[in-house]
ROSE-4610 file (N, C-alpha, C; in Angstrom, 1 decimal, always signed):
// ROSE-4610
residu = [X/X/X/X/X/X/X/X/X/X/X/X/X/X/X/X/X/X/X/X/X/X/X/X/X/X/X/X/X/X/X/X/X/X/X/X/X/X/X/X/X/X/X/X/X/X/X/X/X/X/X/X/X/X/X/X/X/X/X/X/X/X/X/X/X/X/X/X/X/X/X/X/X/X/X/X/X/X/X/X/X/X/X/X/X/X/X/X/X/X/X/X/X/X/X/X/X/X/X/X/X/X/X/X/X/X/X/X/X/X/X/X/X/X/X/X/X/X/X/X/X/X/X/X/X/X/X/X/X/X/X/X/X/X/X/X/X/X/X/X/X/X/X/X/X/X/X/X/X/X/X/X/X/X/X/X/X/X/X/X/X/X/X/X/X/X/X/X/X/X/X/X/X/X/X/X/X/X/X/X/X/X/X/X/X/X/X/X/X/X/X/X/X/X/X/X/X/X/X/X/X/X/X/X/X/X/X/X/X/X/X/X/X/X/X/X/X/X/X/X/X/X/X/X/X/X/X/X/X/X/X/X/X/X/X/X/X/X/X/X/X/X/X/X/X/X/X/X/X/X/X/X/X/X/X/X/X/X/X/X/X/X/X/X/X/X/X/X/X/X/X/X/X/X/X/X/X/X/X/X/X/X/X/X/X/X/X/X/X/X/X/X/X/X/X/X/X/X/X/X/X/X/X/X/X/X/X/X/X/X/X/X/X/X/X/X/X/X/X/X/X/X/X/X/X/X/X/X/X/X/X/X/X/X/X/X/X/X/X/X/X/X/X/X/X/X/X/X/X/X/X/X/X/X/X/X/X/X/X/X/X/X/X/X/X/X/X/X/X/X/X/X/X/X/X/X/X/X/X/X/X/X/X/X/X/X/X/X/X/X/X/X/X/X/X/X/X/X/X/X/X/X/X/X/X/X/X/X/X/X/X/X/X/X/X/X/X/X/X/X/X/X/X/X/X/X/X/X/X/X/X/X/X/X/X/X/X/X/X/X/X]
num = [1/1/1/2/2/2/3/3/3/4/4/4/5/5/5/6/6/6/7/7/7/8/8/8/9/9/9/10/10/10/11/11/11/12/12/12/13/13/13/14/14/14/15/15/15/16/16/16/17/17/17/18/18/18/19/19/19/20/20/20/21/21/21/22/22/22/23/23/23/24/24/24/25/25/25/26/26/26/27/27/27/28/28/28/29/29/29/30/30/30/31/31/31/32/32/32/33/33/33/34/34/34/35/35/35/36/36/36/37/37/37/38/38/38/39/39/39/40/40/40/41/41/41/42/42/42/43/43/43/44/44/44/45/45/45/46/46/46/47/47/47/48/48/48/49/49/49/50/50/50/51/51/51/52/52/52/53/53/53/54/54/54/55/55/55/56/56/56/57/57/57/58/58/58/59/59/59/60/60/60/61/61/61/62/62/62/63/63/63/64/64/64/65/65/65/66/66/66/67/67/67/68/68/68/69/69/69/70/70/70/71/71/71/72/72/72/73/73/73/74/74/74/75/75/75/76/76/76/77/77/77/78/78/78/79/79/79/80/80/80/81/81/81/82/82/82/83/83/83/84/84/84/85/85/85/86/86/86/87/87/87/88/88/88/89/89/89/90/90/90/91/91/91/92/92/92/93/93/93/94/94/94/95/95/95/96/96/96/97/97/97/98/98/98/99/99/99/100/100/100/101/101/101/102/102/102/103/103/103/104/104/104/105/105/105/106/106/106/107/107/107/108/108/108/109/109/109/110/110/110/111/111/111/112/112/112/113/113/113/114/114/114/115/115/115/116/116/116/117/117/117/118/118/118/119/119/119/120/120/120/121/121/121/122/122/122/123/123/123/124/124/124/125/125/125/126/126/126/127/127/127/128/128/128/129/129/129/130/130/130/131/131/131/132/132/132/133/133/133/134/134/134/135/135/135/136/136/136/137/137/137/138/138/138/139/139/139/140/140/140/141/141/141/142/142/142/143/143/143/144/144/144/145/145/145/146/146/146/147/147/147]
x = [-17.7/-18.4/-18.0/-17.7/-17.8/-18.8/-18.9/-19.7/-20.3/-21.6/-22.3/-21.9/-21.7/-21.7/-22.4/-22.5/-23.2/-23.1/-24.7/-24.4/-24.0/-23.5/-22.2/-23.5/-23.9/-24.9/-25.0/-25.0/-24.9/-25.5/-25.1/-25.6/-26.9/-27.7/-29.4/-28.7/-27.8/-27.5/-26.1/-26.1/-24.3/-24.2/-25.1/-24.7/-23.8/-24.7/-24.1/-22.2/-22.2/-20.3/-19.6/-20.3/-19.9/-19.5/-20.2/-19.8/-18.9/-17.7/-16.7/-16.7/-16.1/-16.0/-14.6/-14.0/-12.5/-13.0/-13.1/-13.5/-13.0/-11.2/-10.4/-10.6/-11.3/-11.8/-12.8/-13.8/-15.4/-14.9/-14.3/-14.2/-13.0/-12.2/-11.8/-12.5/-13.6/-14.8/-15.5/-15.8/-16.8/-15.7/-15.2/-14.1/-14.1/-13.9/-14.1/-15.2/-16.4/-17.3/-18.2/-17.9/-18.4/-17.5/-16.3/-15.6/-16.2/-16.6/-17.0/-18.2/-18.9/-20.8/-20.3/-19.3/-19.4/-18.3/-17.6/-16.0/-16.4/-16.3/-16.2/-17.6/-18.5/-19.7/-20.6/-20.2/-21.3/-20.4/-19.1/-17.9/-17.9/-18.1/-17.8/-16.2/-15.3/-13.9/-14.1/-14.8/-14.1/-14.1/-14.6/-13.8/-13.4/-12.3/-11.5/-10.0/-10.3/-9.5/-9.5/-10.6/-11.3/-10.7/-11.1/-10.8/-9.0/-8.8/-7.2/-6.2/-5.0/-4.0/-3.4/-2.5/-2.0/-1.2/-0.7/+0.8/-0.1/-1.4/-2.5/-1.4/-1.4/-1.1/-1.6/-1.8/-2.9/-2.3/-3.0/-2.6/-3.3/-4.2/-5.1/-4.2/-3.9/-3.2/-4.1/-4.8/-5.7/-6.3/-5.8/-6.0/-4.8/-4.5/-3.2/-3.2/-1.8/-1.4/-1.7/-1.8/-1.8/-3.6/-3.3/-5.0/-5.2/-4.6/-4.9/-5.0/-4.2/-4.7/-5.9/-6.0/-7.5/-8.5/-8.4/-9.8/-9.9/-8.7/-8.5/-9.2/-8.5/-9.2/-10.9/-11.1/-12.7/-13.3/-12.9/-14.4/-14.0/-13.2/-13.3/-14.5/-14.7/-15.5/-17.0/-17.2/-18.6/-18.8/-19.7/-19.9/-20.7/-20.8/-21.4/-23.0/-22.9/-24.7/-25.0/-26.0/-26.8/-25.9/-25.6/-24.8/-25.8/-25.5/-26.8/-26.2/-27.3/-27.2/-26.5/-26.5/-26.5/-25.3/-23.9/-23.2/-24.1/-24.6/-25.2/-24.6/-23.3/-22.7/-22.9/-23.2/-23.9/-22.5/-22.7/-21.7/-22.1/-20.8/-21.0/-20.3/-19.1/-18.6/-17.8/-17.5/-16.5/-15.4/-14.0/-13.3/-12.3/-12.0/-10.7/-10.1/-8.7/-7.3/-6.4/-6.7/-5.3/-5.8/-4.8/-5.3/-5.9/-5.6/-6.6/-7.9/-8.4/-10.2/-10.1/-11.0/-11.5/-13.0/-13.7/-14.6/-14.7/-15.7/-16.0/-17.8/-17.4/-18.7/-19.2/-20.6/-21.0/-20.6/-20.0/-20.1/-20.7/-21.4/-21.8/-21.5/-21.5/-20.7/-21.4/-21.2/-22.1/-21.2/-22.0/-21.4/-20.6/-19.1/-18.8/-19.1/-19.0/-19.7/-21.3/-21.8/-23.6/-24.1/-24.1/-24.4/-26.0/-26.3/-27.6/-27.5/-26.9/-26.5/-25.4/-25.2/-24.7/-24.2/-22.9/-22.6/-21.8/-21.9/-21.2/-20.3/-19.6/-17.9/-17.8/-16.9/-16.0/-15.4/-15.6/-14.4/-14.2/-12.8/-11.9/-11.6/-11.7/-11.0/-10.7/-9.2/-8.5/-8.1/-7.9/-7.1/-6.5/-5.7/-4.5/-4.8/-5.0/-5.2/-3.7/-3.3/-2.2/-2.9/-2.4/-2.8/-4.2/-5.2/-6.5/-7.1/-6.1/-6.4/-6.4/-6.8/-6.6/-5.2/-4.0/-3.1/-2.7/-3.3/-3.0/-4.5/-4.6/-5.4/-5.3/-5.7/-5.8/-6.7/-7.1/-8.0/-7.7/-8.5/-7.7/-7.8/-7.8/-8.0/-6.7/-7.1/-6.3/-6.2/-5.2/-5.2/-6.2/-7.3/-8.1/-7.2/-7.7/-6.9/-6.9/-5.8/-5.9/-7.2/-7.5/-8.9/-8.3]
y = [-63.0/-62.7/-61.3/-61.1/-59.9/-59.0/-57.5/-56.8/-57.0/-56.5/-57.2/-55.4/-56.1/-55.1/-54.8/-53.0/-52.2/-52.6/-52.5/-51.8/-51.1/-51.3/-49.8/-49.7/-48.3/-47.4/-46.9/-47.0/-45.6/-44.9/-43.9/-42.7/-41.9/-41.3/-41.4/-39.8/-39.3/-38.1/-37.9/-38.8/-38.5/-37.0/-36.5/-34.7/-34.5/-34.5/-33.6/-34.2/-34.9/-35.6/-34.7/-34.2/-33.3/-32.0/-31.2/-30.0/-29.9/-28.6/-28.3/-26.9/-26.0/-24.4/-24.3/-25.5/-25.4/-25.6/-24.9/-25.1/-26.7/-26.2/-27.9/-28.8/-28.9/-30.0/-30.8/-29.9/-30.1/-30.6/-29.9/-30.2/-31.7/-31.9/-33.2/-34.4/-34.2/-34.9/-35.4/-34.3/-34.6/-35.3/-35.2/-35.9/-37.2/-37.3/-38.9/-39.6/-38.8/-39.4/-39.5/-38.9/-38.9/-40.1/-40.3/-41.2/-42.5/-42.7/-43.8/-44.5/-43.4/-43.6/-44.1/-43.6/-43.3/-45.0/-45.1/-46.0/-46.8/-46.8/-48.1/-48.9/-48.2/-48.6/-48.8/-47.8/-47.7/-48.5/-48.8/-49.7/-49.1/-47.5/-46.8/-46.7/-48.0/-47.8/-46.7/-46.7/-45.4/-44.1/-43.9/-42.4/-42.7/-43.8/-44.3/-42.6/-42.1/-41.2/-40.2/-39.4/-38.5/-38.3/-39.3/-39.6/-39.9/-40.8/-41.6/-41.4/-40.8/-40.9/-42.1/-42.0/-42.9/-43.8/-43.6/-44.3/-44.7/-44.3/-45.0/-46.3/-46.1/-46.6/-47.7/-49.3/-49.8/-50.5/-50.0/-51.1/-52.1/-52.4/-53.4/-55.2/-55.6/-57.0/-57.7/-57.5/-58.5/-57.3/-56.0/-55.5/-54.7/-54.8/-54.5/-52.9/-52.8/-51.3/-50.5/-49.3/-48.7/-48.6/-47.5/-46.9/-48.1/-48.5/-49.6/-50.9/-51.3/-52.4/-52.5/-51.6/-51.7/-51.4/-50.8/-50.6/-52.1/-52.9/-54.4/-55.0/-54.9/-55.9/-56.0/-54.4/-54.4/-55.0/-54.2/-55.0/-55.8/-56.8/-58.8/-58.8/-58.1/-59.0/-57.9/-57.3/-56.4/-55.5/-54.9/-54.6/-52.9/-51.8/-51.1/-50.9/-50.1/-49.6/-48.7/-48.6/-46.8/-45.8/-44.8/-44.0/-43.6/-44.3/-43.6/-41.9/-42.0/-40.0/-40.0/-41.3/-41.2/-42.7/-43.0/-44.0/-44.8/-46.4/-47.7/-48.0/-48.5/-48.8/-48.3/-48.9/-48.2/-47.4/-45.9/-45.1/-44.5/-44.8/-44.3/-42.7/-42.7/-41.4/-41.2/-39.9/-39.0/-38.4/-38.0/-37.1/-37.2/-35.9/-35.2/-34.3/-34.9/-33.6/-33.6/-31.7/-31.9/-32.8/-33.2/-34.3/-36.2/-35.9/-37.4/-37.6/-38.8/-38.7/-39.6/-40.5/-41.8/-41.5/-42.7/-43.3/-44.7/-44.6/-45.6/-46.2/-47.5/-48.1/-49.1/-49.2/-50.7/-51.5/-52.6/-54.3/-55.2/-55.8/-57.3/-58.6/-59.3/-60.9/-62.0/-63.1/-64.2/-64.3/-64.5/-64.5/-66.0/-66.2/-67.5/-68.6/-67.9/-68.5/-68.9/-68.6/-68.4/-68.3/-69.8/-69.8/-69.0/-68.6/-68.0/-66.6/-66.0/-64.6/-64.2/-62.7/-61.6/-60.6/-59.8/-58.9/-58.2/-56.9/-55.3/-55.2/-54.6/-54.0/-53.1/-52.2/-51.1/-51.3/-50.8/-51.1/-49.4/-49.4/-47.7/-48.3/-47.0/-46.7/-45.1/-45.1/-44.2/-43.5/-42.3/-42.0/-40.7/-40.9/-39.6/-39.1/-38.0/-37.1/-36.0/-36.5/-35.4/-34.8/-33.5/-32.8/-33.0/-33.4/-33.1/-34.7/-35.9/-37.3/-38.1/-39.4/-40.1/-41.0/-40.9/-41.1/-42.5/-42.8/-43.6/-44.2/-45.4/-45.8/-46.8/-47.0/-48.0/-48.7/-49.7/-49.8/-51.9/-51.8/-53.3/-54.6/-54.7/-56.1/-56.9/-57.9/-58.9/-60.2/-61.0/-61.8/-63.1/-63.6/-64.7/-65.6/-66.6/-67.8/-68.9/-69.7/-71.0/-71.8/-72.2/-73.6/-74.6]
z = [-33.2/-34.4/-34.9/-35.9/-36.7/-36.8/-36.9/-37.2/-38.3/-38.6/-40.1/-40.5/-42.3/-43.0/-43.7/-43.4/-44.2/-45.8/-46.5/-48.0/-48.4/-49.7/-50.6/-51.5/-51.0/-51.5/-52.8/-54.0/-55.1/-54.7/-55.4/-55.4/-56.3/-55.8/-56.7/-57.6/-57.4/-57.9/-58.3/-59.7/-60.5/-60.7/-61.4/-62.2/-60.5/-59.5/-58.3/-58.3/-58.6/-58.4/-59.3/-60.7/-61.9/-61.5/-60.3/-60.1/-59.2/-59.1/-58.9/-59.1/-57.5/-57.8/-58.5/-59.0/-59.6/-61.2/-62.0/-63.4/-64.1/-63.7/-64.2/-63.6/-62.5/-61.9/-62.7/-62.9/-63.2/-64.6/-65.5/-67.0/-66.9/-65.8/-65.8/-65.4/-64.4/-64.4/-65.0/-65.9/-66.8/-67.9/-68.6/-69.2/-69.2/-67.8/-67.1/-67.1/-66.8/-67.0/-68.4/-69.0/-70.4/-71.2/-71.3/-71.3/-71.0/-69.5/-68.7/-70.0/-69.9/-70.3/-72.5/-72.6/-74.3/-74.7/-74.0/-74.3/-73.9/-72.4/-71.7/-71.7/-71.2/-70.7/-72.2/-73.2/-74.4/-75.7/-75.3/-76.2/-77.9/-77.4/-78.9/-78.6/-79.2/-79.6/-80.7/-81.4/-82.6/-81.4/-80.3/-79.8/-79.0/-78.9/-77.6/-78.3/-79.5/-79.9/-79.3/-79.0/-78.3/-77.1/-76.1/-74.9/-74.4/-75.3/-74.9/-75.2/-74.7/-75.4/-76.1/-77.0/-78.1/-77.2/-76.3/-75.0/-73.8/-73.4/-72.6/-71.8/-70.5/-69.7/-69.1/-68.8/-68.4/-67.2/-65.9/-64.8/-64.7/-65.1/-65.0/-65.3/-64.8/-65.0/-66.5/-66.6/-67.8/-68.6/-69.0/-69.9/-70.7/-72.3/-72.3/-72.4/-72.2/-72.4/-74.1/-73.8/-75.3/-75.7/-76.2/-77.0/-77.6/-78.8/-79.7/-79.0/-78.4/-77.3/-77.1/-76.0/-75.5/-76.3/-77.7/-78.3/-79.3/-79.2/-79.8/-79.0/-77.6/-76.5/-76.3/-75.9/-76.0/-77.0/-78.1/-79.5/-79.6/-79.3/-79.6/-78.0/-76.9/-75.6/-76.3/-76.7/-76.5/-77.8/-78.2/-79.5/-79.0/-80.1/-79.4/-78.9/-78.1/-77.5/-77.3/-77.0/-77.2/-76.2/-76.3/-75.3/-74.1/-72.9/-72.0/-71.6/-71.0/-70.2/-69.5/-68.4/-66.8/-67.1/-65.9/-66.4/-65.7/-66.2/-65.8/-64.4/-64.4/-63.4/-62.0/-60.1/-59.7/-58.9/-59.4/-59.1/-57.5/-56.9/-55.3/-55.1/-56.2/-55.9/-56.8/-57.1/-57.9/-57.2/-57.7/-56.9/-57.9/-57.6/-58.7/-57.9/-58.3/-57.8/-58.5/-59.5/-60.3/-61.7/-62.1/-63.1/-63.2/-61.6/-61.3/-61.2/-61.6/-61.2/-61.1/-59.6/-59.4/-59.2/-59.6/-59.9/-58.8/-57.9/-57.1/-57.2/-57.2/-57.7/-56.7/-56.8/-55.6/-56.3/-55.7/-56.5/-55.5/-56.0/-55.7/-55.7/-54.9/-55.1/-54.4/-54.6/-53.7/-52.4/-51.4/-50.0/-49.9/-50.3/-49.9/-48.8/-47.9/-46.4/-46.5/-47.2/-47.0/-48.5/-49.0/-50.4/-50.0/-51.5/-51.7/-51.6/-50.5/-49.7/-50.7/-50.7/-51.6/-50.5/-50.9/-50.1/-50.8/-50.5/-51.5/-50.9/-51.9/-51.8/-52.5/-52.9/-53.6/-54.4/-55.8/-56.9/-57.2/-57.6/-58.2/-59.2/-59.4/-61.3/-61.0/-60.8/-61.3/-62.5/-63.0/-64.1/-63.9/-64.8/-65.1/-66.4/-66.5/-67.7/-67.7/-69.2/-69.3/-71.3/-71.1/-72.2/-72.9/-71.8/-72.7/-72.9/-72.5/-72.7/-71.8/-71.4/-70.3/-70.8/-70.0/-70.5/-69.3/-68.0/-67.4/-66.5/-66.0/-65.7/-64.8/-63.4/-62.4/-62.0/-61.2/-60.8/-59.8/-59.0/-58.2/-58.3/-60.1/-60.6/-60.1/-60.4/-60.2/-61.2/-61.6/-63.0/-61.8/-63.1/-62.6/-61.9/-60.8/-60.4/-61.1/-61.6/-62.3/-62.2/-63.2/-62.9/-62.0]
């Protein structure tokens, strides 16, 4: 038998992931997460400008490359919403080095072995900021499997 696994916790305190005694840290952070809460999460494509560079990099297998891409791709799945304070998503952790920042979140799924039952995992979202924009972007999707 396997060990049983722990829950993937959020975190009750985002602001605290925001601070940094490195100034360019904290203001790449925040960057990131203002981003997160306004773009992605709140699907104001009109400041995908703000945030993204124009060459926007996309690893994501099922999202395309390019600013315009993705602010095409988004508004055809979601439309906009109120900008929250705090990002929705349940955020486990922040970390920045340099011009990287990942973003780690709880996910949830149905327990395939034990219909009814649910069990947490980890999702990242990396990014690269060059000159003031998010110019690259990761994270460990994978293209859906055939029907």
């Amino acid at each position: 038998a396997a060990p049983a696994q722990l829950a993937v916790v959020p975190t009750a305190n985002q602001e605290a992931f925001l601070a940094s005694p490195d100034p360019r840290l904290a203001a790449n952070k925040r960057f990131v997460y203002d981003f997160w809460r306004e773009v992605f999460e709140g699907h104001h494509m009109e400041l995908a400008d703000k945030y993204m560079a124009e060459s926007y990099i996309q690893h994501n297998p099922n999202v395309p490359t390019g600013r315009a891409a993705f602010v095409e791709f988004f508004s055809r799945v979601a439309k906009p919403l109120p900008i929250e304070p705090r990002i929705k998503a349940p955020l486990v952790a922040m970390l920045a080095d340099g011009d990287y920042v990942v973003l780690s979140f709880a996910r949830e799924y149905p327990e395939p072995k034990e219909p009814g039952k649910k069990y947490t995992t980890t999702w990242f979202d990396m990014f690269r900021l060059e000159n003031g924009k998010i110019a690259e972007h990761w994270d460990p999707a994978v293209k859906p499997a055939a029907p």
